[in-house]
Residue frames relative to the residue before (quaternion, step in Angstrom):
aa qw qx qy qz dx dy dz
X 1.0000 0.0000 0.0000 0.0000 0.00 0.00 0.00
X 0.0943 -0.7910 0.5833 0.1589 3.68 -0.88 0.80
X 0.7172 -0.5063 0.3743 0.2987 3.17 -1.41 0.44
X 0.6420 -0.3878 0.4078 0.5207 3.88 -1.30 -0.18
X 0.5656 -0.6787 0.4408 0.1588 3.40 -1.59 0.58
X 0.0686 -0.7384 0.5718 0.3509 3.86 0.43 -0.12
X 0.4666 -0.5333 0.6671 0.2299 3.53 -1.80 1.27
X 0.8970 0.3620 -0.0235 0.2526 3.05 -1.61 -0.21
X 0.4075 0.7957 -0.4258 0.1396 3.76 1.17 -0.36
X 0.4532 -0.7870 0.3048 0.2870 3.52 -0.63 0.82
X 0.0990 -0.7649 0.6232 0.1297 3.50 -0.16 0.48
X 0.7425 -0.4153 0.4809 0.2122 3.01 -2.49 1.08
X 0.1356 0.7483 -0.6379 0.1210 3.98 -0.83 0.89
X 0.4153 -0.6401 0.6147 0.1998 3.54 -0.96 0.98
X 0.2007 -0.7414 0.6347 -0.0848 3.56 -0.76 1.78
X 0.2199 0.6361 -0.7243 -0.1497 3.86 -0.95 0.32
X 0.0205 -0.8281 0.5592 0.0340 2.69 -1.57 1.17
X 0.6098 -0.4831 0.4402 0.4483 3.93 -1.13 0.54
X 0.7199 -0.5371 0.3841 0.2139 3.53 -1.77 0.23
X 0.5943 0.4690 -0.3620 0.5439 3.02 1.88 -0.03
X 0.5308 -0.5914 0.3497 0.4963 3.79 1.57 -0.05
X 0.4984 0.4730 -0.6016 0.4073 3.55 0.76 -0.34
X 0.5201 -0.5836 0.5947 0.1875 3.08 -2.24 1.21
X 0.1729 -0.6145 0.7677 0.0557 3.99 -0.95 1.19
X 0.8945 -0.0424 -0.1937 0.4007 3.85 0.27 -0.09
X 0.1599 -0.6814 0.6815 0.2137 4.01 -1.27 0.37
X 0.9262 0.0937 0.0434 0.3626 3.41 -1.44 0.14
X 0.8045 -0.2718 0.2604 0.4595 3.33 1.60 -0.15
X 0.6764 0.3824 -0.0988 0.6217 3.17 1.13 -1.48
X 0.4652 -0.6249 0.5984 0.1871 3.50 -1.37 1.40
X 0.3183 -0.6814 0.6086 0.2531 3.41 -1.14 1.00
X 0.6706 -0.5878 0.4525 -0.0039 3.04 -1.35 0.82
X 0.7778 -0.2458 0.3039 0.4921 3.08 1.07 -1.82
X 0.2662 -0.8084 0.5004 0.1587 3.87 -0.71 1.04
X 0.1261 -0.8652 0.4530 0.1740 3.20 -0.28 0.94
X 0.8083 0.1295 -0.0084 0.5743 3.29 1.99 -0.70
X 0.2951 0.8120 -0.4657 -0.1914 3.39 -1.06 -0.10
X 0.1356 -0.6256 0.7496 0.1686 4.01 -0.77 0.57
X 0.4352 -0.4584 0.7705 0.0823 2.39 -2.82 -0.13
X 0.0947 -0.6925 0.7052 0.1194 3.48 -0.85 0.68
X 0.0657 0.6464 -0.7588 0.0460 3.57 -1.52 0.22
X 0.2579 0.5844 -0.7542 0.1521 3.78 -1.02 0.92
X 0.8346 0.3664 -0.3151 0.2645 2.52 -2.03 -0.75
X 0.3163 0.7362 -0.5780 0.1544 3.84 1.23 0.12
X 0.6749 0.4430 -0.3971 0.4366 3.82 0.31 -0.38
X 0.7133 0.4934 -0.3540 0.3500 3.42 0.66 0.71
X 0.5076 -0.6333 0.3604 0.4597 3.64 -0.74 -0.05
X 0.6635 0.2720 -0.3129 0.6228 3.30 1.21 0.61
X 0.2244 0.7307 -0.6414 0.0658 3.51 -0.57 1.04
X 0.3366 -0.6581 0.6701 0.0672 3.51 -1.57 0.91
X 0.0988 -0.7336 0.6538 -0.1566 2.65 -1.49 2.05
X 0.2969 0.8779 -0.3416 0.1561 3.44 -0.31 0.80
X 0.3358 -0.7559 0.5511 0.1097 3.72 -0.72 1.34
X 0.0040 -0.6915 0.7179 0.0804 3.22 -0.68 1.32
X 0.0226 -0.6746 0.7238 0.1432 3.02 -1.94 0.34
X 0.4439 -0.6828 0.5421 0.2070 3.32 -1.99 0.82
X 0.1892 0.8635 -0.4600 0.0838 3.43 -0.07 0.22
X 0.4994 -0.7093 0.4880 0.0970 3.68 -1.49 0.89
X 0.1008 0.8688 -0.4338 -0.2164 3.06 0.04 0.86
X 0.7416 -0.5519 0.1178 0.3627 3.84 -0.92 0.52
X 0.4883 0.6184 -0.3508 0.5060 3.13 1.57 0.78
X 0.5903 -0.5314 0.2691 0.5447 3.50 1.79 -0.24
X 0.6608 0.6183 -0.3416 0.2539 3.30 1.09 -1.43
X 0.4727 -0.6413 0.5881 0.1396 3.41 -1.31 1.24
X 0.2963 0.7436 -0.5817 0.1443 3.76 -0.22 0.93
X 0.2644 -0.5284 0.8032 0.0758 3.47 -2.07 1.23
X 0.0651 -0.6446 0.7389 -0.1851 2.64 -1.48 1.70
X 0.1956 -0.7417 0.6335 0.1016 4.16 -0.94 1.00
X 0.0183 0.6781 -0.7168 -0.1614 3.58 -0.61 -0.15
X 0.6389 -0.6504 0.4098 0.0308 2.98 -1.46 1.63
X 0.5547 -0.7208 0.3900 0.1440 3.91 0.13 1.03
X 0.8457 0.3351 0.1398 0.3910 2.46 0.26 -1.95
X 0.7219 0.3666 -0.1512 0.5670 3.56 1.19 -1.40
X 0.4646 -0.6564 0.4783 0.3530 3.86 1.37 -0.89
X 0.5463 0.4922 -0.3323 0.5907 3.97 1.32 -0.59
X 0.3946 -0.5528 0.7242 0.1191 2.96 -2.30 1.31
X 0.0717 0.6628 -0.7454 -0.0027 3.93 -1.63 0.55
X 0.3557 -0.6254 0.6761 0.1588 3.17 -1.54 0.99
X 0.2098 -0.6593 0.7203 0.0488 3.71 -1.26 1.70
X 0.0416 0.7572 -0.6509 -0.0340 3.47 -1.07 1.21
């Protein structure tokens, strides 16, 4: 018997991004377009808190991809 599945798990993705952090590339492919971005911040009253800038973006192949780049750790992952 196996356990529950996690949805959604972030995986490692190669991000270039401009000096303001928006991502100009994902995986290779030049994004196109930003359609969003937010900040998360919790857990700050712990010894582990999680900061992170997601953005939505298009890249010029069509593909609809969320990508966070890690605050705290400095690494980009794509949440699908």
């Amino acid at each position: 018997m196996t356990g529950p599945r996690r949805l959604a798990t972030p995986r490692r993705v190669e991000v270039g991004a401009a000096e303001d952090g928006c991502p100009v590339t994902v995986d290779g492919r030049t994004v196109d377009a930003v359609r969003e971005s937010w900040l998360i911040e919790d857990r700050w009253w712990t010894d582990r808190p999680l900061r992170r800038r997601y953005w939505e973006v298009v890249t010029t192949c069509g593909r609809d991809e969320i990508v966070f780049h890690d605050l705290e750790k400095g690494r980009w992952w794509r949440q699908r």
